[in-house]
C-alpha positions in Angstrom: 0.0 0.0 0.0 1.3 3.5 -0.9 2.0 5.9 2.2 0.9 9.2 1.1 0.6 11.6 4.3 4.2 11.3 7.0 3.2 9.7 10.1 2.8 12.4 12.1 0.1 14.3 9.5 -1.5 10.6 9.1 -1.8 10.5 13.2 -3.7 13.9 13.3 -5.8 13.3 10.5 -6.5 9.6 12.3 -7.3 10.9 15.4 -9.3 14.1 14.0 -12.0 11.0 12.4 -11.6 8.7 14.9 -13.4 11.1 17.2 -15.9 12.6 14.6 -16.9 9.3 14.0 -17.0 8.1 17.5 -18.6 11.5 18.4 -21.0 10.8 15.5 -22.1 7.2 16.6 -22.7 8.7 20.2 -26.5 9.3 21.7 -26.7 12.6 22.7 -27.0 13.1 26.5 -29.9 16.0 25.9 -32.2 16.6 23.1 -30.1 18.4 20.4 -31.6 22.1 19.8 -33.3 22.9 16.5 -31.2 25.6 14.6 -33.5 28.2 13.7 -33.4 27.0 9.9 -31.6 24.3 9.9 -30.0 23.6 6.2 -31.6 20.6 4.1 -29.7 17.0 4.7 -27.2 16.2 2.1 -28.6 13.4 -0.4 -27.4 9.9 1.0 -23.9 9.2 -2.1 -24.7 6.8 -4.7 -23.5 2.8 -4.3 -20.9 3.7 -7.3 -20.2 7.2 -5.7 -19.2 5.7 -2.2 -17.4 3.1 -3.9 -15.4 5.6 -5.8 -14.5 7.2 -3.1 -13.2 3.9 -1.1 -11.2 3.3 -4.1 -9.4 6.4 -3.9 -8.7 6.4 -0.3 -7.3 3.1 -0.6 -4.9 3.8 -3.3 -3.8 7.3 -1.7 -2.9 5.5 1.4 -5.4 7.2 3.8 -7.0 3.5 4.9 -3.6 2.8 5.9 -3.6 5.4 8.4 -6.2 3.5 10.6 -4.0 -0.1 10.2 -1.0 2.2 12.0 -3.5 4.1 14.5 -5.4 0.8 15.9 -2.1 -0.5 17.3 -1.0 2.9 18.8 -4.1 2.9 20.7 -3.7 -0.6 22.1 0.3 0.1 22.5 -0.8 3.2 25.0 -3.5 1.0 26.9 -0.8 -1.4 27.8 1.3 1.9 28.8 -1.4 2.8 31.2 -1.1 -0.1 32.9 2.4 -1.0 33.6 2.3 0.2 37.4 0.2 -3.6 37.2 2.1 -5.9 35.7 0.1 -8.3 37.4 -2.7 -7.7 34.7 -0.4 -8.0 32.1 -1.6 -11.1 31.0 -5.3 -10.8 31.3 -5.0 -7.1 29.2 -2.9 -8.7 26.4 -6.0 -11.2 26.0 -8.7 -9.2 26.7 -7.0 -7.1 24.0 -7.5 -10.4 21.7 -10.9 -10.8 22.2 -11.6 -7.3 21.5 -10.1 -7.3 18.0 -12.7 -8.1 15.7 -14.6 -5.0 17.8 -11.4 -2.8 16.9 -11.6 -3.6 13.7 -15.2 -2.9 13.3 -14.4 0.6 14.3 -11.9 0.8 11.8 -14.4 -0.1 9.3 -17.0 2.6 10.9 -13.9 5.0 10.0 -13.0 3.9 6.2 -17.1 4.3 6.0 -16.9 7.8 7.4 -13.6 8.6 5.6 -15.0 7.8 2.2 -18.3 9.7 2.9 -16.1 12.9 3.4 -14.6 11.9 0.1 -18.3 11.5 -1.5 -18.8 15.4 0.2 -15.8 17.0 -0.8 -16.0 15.6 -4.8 -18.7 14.6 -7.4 -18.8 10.6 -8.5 -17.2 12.0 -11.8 -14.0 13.6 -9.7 -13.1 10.8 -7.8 -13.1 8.8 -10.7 -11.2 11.8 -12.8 -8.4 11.4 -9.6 -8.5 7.7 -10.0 -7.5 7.9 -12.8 -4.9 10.4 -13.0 -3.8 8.2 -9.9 -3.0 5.3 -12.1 -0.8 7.5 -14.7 2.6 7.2 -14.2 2.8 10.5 -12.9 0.2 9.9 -10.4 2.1 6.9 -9.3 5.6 8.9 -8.8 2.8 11.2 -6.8 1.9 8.7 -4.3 5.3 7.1 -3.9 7.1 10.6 -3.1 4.9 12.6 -1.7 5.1 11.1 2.2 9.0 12.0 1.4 8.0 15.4 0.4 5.3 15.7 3.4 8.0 14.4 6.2 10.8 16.4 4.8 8.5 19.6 4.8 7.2 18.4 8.5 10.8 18.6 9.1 11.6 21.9 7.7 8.9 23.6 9.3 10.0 22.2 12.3 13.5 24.2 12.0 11.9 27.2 10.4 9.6 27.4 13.3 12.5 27.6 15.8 14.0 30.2 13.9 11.5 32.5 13.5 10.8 32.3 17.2 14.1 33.3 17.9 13.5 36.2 15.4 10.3 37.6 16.8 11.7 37.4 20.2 15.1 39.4 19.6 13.2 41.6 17.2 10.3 42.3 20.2 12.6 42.8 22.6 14.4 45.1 21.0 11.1 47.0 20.1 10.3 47.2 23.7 13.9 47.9 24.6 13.2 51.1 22.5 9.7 51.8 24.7 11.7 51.7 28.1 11.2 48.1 28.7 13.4 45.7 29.4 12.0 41.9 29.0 
């Protein structure tokens, strides 16, 4: 499968539907207030339109994201419990019997993930980036771009320290010329 966001971009965007999803599955704990005019519900994606849009998150590497996050989140459970060895043991198999649930909420996410996709782009988009996805061009795309994406992650990263440094020499000199020292 092709990576196409770096692992840290791919962790946010993970985490950012992993809780509109769960947030979207979740009863409300009051009755949910009428806007005053509230906007009409968008029509329910065609069969062919949803299944566009699975296609192309599957061969840009977004479903992949979930197959790296599910094991993160069972990593950090076992974290929070190693002041109990003890329980080690019972976790890692309660852990095993609660797979097939896991990965039914990684299937509530590629639903909800494609649905976005079905949002965002008309059935006659996705398939015009499907396509261009299977040039050779678009195949070079998805092979370098997490290599673009962590570099720039990286980059930005330096930049960011830098600048800081800058607006802080550059304010305190500012405020030097005010009559205050900082």
């Amino acid at each position: 499968m092709i990576r196409l966001l770096s692992r840290s971009a791919a962790l946010c965007l993970a985490a950012t539907l992993l809780v509109s999803a769960v947030e979207a599955q979740q009863a409300p704990t009051s009755p949910p207030r009428a806007p005053a005019a509230a906007p009409p519900a968008p029509a329910a994606p065609s069969p062919s339109h949803l299944a566009a849009a699975r296609e192309l998150t599957s061969m840009t590497g977004v479903l992949g994201i979930f197959d790296g996050l599910l094991p993160s989140l069972t990593s950090q459970i076992r974290q929070s419990f190693l002041t109990r060895p003890e329980l080690a043991k019972d976790l890692d198999q309660v852990l095993a019997v609660l797979k097939p649930e896991i990965e039914q909420q990684k299937e509530v996410m590629i639903e909800a993930t494609a649905r976005y996709y079905t949002t965002a782009f008309s059935e006659a988009e996705l398939k015009e980036l499907i396509a261009m996805f299977k040039t050779p061009v678009g195949q070079r795309y998805l092979r370098d771009t997490p290599r673009i994406l962590d570099t720039v992650a990286a980059e930005t990263e330096r930049w960011t320290g830098r600048v800081s440094e800058f607006l802080m020499t550059r304010v305190r000199a500012e405020m030097a010329k005010r009559g205050h020292q900082l």
